[in-house]
PyMOL Python script that loads the backbone (N, CA, C, O; Angstrom):
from pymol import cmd

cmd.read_pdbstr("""\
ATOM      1  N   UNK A   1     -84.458-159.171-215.479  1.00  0.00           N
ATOM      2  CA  UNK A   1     -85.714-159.623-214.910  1.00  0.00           C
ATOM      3  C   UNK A   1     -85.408-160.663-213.838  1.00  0.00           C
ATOM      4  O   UNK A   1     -84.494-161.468-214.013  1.00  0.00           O
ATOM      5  N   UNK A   2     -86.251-160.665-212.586  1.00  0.00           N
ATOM      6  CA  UNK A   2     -85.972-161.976-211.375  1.00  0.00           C
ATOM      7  C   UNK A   2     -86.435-162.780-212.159  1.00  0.00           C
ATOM      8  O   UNK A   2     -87.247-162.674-213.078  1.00  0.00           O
ATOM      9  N   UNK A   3     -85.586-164.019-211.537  1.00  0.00           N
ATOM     10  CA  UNK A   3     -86.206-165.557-211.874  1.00  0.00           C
ATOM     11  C   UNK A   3     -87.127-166.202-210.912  1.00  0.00           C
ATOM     12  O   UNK A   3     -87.467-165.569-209.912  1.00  0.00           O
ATOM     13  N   UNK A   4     -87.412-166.988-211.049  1.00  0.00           N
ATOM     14  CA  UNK A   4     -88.208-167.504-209.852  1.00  0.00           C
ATOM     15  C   UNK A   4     -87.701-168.314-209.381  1.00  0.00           C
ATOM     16  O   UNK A   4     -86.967-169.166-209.881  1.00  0.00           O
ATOM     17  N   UNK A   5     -88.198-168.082-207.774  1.00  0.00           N
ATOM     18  CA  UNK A   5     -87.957-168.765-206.971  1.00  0.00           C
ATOM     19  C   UNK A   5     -87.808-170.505-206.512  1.00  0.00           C
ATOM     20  O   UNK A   5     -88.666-171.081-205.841  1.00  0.00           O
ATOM     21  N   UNK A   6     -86.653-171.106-206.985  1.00  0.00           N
ATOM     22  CA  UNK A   6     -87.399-173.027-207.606  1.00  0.00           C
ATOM     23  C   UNK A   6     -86.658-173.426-206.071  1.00  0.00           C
ATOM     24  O   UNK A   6     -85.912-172.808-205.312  1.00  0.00           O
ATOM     25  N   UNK A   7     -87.336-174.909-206.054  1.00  0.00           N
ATOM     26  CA  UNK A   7     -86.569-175.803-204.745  1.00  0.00           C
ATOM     27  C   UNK A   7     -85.270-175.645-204.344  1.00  0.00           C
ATOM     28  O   UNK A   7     -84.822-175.932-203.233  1.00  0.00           O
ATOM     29  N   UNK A   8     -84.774-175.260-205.117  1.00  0.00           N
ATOM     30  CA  UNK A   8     -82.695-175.627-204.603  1.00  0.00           C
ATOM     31  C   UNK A   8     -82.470-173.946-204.507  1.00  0.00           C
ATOM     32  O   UNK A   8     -81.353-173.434-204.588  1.00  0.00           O
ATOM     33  N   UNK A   9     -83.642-173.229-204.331  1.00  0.00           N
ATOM     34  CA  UNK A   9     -83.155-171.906-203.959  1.00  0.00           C
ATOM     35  C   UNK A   9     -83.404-171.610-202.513  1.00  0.00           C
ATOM     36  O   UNK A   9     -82.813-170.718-201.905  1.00  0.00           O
ATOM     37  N   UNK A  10     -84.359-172.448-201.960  1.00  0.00           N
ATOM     38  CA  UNK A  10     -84.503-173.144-200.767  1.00  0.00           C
ATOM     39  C   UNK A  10     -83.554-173.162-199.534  1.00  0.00           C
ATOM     40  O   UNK A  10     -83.831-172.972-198.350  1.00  0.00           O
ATOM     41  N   UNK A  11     -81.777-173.577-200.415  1.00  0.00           N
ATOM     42  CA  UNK A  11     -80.981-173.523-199.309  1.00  0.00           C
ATOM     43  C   UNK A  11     -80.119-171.763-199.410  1.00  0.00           C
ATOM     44  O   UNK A  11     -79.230-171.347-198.666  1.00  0.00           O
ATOM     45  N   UNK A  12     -80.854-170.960-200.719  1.00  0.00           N
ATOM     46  CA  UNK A  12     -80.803-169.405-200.113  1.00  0.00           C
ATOM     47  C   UNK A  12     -80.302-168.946-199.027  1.00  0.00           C
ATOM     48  O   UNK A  12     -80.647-169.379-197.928  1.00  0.00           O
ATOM     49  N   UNK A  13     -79.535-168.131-199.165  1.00  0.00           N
ATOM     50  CA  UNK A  13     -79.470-167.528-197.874  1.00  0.00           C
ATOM     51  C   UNK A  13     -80.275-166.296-197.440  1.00  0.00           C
ATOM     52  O   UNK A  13     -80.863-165.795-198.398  1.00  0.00           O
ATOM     53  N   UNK A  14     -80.491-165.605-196.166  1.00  0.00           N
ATOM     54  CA  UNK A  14     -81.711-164.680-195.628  1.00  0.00           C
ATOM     55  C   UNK A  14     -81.084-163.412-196.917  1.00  0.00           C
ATOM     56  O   UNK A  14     -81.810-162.802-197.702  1.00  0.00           O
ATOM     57  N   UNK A  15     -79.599-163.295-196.811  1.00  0.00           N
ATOM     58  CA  UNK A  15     -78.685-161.825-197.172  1.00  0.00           C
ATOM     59  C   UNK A  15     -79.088-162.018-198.239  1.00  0.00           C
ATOM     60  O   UNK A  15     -79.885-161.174-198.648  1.00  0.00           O
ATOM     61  N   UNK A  16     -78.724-163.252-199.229  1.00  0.00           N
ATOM     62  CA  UNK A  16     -78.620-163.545-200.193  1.00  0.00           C
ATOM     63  C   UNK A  16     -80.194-163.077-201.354  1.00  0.00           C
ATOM     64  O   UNK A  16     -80.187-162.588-202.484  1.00  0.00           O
ATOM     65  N   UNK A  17     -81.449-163.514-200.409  1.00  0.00           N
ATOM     66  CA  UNK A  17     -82.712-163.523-201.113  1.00  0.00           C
ATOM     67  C   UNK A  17     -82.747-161.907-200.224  1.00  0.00           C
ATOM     68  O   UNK A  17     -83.481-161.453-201.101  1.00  0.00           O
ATOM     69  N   UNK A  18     -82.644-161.173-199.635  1.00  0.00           N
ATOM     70  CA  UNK A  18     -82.657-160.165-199.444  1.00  0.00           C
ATOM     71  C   UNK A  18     -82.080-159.401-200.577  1.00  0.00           C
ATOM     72  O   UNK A  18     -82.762-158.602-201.219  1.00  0.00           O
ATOM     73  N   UNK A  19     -80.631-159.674-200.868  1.00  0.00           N
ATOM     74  CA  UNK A  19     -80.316-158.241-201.948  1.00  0.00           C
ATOM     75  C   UNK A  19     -80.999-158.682-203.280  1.00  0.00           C
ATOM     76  O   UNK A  19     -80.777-158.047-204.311  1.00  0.00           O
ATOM     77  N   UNK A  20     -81.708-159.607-203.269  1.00  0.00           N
ATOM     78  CA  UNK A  20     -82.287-160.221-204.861  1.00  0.00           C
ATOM     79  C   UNK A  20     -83.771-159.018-204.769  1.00  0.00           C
ATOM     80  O   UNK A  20     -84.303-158.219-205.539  1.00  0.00           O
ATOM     81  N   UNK A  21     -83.979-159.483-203.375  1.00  0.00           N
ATOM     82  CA  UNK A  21     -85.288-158.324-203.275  1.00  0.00           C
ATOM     83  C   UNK A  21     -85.236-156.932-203.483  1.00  0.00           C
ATOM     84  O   UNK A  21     -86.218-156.308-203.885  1.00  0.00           O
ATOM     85  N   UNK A  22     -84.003-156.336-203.200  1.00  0.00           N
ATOM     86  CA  UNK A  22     -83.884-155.144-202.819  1.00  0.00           C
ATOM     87  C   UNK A  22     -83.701-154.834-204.574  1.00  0.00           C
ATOM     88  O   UNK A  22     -84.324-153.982-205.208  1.00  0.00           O
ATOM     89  N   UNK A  23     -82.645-155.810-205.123  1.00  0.00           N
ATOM     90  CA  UNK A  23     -82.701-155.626-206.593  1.00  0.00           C
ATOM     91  C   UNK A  23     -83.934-155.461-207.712  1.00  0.00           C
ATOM     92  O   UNK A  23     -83.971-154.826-208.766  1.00  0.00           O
ATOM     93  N   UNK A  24     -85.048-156.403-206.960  1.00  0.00           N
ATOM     94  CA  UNK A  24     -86.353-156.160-207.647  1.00  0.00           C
ATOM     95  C   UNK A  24     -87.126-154.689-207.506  1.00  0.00           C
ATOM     96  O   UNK A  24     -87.816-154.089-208.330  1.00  0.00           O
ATOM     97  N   UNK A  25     -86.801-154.392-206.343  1.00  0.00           N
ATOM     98  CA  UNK A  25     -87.570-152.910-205.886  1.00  0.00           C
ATOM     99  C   UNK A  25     -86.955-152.262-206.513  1.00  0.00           C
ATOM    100  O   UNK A  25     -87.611-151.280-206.861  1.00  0.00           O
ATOM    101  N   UNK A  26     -85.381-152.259-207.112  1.00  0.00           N
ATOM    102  CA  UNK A  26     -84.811-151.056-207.428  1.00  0.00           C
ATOM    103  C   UNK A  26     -85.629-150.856-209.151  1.00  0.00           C
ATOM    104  O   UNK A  26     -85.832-149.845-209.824  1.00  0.00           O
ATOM    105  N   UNK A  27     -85.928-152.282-209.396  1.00  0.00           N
ATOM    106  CA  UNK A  27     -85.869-151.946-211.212  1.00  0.00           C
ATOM    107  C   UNK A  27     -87.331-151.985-211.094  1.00  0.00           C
ATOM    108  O   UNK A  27     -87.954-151.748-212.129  1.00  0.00           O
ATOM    109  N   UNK A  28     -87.944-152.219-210.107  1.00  0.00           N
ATOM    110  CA  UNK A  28     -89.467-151.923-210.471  1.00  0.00           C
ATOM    111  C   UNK A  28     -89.766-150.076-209.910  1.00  0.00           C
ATOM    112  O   UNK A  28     -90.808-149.439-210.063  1.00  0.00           O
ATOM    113  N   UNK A  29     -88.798-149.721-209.425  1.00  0.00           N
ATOM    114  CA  UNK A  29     -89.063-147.925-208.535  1.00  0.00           C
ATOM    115  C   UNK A  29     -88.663-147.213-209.763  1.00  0.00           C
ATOM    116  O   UNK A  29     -89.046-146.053-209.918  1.00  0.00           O
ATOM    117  N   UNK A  30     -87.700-147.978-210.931  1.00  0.00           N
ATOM    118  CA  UNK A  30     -87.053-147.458-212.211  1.00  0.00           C
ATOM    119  C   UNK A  30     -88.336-147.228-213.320  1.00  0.00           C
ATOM    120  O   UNK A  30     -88.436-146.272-214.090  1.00  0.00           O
ATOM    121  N   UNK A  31     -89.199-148.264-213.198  1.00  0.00           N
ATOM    122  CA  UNK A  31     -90.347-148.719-214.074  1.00  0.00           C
ATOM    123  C   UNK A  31     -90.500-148.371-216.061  1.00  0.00           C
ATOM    124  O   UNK A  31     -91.300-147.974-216.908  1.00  0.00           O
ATOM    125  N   UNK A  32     -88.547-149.065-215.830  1.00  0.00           N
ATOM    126  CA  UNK A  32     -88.221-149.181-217.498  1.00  0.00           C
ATOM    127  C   UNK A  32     -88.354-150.249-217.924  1.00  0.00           C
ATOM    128  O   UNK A  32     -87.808-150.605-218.968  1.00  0.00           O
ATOM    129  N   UNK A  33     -89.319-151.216-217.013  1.00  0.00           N
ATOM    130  CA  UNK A  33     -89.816-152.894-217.480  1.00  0.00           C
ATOM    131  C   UNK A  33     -91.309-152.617-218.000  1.00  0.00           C
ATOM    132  O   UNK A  33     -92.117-151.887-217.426  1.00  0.00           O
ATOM    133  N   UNK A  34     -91.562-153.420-219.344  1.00  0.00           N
ATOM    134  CA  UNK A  34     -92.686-153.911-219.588  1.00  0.00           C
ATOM    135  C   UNK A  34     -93.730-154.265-218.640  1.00  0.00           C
ATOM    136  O   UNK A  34     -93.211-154.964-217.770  1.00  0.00           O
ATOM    137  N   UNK A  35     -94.893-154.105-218.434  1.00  0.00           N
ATOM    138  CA  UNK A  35     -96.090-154.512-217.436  1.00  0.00           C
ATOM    139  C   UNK A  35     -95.989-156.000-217.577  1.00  0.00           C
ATOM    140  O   UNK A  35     -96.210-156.724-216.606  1.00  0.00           O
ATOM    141  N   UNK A  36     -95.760-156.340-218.399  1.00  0.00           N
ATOM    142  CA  UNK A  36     -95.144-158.052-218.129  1.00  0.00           C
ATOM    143  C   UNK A  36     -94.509-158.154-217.733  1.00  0.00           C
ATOM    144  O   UNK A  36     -94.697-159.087-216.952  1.00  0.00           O
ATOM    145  N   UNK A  37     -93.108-157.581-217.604  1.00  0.00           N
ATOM    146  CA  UNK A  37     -91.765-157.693-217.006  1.00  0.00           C
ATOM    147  C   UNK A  37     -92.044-157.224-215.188  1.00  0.00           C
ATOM    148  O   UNK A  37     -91.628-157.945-214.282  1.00  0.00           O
ATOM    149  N   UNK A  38     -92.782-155.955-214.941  1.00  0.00           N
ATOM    150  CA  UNK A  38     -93.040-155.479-213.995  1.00  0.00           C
ATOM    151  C   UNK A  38     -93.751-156.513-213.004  1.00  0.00           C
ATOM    152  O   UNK A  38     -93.314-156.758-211.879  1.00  0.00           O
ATOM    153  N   UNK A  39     -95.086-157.186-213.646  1.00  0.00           N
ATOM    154  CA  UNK A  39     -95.841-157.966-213.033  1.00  0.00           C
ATOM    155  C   UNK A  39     -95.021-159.262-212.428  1.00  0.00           C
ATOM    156  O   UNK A  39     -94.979-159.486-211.219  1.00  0.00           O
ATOM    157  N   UNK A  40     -94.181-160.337-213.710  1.00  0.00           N
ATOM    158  CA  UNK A  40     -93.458-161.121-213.372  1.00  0.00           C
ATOM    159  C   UNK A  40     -92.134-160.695-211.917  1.00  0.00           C
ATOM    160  O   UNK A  40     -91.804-161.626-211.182  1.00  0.00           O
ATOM    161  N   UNK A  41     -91.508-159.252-211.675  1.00  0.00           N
ATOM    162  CA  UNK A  41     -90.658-158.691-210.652  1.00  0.00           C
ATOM    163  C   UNK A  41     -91.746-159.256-208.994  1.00  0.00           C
ATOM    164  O   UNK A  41     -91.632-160.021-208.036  1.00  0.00           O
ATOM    165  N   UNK A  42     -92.877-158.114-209.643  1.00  0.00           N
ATOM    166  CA  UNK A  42     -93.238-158.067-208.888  1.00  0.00           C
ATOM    167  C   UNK A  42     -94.303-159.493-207.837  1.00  0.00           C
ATOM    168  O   UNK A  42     -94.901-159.343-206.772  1.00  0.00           O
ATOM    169  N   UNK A  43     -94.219-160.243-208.350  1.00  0.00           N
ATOM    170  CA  UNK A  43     -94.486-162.043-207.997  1.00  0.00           C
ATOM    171  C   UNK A  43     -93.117-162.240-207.508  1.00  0.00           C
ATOM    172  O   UNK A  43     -92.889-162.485-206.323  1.00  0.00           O
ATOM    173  N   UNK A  44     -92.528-162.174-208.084  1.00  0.00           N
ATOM    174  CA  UNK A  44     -90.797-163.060-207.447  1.00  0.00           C
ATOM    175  C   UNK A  44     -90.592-162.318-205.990  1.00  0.00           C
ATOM    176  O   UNK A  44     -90.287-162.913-204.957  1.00  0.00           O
ATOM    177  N   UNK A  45     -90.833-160.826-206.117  1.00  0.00           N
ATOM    178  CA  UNK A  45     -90.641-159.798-205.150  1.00  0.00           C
ATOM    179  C   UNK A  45     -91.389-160.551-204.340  1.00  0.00           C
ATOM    180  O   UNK A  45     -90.699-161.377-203.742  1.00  0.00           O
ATOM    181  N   UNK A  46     -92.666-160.599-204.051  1.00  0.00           N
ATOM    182  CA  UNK A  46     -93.917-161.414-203.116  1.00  0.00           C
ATOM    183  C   UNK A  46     -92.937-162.453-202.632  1.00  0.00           C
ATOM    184  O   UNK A  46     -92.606-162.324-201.453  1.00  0.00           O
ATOM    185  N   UNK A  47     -92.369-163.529-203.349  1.00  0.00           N
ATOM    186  CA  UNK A  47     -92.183-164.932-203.385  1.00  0.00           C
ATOM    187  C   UNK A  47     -90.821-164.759-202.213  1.00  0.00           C
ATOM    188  O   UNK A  47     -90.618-165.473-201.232  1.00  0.00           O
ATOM    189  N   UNK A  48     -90.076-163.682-202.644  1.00  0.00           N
ATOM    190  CA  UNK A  48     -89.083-163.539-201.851  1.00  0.00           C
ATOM    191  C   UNK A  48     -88.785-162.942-200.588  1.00  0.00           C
ATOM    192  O   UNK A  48     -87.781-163.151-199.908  1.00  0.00           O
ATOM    193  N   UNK A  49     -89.974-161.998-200.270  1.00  0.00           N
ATOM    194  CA  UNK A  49     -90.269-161.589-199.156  1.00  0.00           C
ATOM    195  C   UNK A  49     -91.081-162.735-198.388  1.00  0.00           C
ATOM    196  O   UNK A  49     -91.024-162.580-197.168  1.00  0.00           O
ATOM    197  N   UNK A  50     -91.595-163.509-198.675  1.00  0.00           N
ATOM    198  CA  UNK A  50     -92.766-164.560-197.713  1.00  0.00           C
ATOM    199  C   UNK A  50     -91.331-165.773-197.508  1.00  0.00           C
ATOM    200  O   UNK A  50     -91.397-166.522-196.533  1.00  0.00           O
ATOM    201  N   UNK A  51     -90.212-165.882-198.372  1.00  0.00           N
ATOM    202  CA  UNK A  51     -89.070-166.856-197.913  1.00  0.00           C
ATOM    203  C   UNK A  51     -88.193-165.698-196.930  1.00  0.00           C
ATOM    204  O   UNK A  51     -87.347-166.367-196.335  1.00  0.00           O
ATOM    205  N   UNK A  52     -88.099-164.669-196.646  1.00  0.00           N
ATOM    206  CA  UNK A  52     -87.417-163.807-196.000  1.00  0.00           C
ATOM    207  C   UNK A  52     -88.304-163.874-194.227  1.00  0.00           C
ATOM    208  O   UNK A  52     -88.014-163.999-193.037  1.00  0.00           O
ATOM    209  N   UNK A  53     -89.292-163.722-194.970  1.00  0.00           N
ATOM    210  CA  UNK A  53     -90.427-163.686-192.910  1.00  0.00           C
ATOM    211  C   UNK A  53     -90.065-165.278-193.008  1.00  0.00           C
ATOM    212  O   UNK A  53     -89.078-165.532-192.318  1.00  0.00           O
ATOM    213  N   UNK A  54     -90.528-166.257-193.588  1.00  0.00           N
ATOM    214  CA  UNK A  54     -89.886-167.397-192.743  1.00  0.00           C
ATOM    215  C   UNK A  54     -88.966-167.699-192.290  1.00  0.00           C
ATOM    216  O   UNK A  54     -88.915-168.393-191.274  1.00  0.00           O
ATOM    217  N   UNK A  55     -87.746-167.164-193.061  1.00  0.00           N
ATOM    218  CA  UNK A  55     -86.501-167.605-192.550  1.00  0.00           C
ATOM    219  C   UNK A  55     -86.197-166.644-190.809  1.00  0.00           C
ATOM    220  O   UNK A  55     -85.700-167.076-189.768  1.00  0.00           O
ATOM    221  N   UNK A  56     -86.771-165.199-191.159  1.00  0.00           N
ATOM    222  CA  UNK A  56     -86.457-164.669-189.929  1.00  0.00           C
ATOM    223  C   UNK A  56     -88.037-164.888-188.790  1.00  0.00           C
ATOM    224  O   UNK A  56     -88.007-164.282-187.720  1.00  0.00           O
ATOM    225  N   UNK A  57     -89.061-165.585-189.058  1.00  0.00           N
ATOM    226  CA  UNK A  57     -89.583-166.583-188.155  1.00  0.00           C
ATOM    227  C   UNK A  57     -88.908-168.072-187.375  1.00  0.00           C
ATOM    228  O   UNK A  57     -89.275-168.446-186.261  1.00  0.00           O
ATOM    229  N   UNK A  58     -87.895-168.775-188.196  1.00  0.00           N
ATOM    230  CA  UNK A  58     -87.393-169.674-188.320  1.00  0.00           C
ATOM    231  C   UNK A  58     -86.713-169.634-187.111  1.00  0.00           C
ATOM    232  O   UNK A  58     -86.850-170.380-186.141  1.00  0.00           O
ATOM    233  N   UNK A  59     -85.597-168.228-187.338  1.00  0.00           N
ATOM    234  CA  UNK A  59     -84.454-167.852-186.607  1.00  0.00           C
ATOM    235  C   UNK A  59     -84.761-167.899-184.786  1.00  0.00           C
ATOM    236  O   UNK A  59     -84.328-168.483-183.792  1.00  0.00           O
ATOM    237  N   UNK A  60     -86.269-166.400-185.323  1.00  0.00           N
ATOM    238  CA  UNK A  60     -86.950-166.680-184.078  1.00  0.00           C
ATOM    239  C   UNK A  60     -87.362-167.387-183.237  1.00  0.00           C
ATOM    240  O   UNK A  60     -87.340-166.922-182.097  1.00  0.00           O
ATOM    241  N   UNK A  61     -87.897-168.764-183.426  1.00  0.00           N
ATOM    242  CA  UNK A  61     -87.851-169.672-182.865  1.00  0.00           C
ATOM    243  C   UNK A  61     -86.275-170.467-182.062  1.00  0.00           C
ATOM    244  O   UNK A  61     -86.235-171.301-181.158  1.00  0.00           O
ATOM    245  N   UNK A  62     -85.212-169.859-182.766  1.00  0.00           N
ATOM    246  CA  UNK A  62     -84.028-170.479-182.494  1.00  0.00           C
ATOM    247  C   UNK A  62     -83.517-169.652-181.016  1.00  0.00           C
ATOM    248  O   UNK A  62     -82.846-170.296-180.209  1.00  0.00           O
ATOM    249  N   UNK A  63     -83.830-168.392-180.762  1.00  0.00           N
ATOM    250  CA  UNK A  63     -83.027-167.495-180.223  1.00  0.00           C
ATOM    251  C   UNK A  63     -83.770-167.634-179.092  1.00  0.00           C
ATOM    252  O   UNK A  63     -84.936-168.016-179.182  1.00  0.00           O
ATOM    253  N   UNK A  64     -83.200-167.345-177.887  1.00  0.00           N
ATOM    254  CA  UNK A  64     -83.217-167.878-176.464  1.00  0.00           C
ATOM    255  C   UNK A  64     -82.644-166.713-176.002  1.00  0.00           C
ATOM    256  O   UNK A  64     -81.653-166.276-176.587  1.00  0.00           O
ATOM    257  N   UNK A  65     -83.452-165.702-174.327  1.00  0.00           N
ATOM    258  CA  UNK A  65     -82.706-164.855-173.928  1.00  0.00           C
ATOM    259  C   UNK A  65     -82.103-165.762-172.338  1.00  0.00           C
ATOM    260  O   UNK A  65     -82.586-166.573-171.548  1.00  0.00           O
ATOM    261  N   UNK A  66     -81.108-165.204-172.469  1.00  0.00           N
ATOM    262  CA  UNK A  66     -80.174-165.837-171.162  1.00  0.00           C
ATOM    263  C   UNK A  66     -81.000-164.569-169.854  1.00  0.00           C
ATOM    264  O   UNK A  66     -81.094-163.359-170.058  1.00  0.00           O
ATOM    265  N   UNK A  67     -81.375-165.126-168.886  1.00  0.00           N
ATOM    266  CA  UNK A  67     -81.870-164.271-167.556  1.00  0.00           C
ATOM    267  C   UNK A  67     -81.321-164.482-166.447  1.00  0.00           C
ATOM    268  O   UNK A  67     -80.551-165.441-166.506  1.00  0.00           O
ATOM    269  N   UNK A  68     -81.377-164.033-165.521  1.00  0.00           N
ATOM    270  CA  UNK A  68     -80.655-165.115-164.052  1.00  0.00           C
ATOM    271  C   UNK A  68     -82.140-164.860-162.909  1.00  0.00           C
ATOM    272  O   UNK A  68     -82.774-163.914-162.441  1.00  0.00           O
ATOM    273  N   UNK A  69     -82.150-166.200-162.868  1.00  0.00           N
ATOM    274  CA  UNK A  69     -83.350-165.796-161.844  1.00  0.00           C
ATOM    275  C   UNK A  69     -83.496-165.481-160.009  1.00  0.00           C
ATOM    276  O   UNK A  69     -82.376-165.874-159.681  1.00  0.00           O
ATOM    277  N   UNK A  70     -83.829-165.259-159.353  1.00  0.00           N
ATOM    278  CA  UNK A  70     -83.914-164.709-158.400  1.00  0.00           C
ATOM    279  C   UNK A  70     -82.697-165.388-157.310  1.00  0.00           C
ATOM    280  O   UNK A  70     -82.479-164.679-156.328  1.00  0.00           O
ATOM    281  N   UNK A  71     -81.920-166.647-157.395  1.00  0.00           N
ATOM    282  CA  UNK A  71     -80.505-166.683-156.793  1.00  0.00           C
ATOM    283  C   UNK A  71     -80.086-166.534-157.762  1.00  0.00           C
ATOM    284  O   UNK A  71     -79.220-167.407-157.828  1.00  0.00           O
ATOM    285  N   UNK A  72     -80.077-165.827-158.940  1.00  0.00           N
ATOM    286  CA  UNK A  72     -78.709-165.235-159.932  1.00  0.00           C
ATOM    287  C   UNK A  72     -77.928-166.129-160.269  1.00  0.00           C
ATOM    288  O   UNK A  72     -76.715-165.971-160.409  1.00  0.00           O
ATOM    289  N   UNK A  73     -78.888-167.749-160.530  1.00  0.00           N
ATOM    290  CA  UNK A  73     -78.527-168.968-161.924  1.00  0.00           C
ATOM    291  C   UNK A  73     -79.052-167.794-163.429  1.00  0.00           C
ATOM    292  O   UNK A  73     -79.799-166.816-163.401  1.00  0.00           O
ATOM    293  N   UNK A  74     -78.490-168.258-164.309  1.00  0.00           N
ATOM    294  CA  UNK A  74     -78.574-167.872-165.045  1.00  0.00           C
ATOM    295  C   UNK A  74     -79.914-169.009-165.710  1.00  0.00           C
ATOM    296  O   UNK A  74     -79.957-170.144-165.235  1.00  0.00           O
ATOM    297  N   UNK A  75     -80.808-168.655-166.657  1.00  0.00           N
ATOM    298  CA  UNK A  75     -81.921-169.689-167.260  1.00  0.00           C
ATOM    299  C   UNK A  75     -82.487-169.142-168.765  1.00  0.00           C
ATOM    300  O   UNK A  75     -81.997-168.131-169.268  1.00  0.00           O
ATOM    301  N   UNK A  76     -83.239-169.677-169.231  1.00  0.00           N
ATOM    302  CA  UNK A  76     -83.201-169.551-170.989  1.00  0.00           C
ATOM    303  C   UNK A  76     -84.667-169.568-170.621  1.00  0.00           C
ATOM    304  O   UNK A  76     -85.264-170.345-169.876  1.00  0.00           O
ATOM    305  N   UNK A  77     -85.090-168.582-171.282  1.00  0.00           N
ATOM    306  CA  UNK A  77     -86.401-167.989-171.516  1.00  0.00           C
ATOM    307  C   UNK A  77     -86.834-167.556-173.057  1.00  0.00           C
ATOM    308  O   UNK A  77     -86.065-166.711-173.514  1.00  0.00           O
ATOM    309  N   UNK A  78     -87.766-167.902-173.846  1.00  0.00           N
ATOM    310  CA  UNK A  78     -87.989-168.223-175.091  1.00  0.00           C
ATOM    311  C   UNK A  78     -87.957-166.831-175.577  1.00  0.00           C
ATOM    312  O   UNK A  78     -88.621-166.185-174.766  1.00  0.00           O
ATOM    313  N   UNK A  79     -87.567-166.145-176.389  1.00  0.00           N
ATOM    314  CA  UNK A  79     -87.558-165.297-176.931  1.00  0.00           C
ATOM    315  C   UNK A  79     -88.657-164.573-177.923  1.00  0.00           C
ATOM    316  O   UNK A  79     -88.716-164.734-179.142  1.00  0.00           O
ATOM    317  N   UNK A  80     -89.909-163.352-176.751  1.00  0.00           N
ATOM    318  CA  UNK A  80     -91.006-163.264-177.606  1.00  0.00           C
ATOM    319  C   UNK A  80     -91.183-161.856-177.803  1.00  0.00           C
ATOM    320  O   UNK A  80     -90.864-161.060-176.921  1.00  0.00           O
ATOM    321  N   UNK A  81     -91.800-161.395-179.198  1.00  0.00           N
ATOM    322  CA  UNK A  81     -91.474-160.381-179.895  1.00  0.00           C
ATOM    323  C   UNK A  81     -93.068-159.481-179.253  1.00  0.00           C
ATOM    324  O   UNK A  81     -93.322-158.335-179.623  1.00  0.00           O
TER     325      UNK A  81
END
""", "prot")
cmd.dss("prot")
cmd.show_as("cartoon", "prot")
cmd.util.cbc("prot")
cmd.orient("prot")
């Protein structure tokens, strides 16, 4: 069964809370868990996907495309999806 998600899981990594997720989908697509067991997956699953879009919101904010502008300096333009 997932555990939940507490503060010091926080410094998680994206890969890390990713294969935890992918692990929840696998044993909830299995559905040899109790509807308690299922329900509790499926909360952690939620919990771990909404820390997964932040972290790759996070990133987004970090990433910068390099351009060169019209004398062919090169310049940093915000990176939008």
């Amino acid at each position: 069964m997932a555990r939940n998600l507490k503060k010091n899981d926080a410094d998680k990594s994206f890969e890390d809370a990713m294969l935890e997720l992918e692990n929840i989908v696998s044993i909830l697509e299995k559905g040899d868990t109790t509807l308690e067991e299922s329900i509790k997956n499926f909360q952690q699953g939620i919990e771990l996907s909404r820390y997964c879009a932040a972290k790759l919101d996070e990133a987004e904010k970090k990433i910068s495309i390099l351009l060169h502008d019209e004398e062919g300096k090169i310049i940093e333009k915000d990176f939008d999806i």
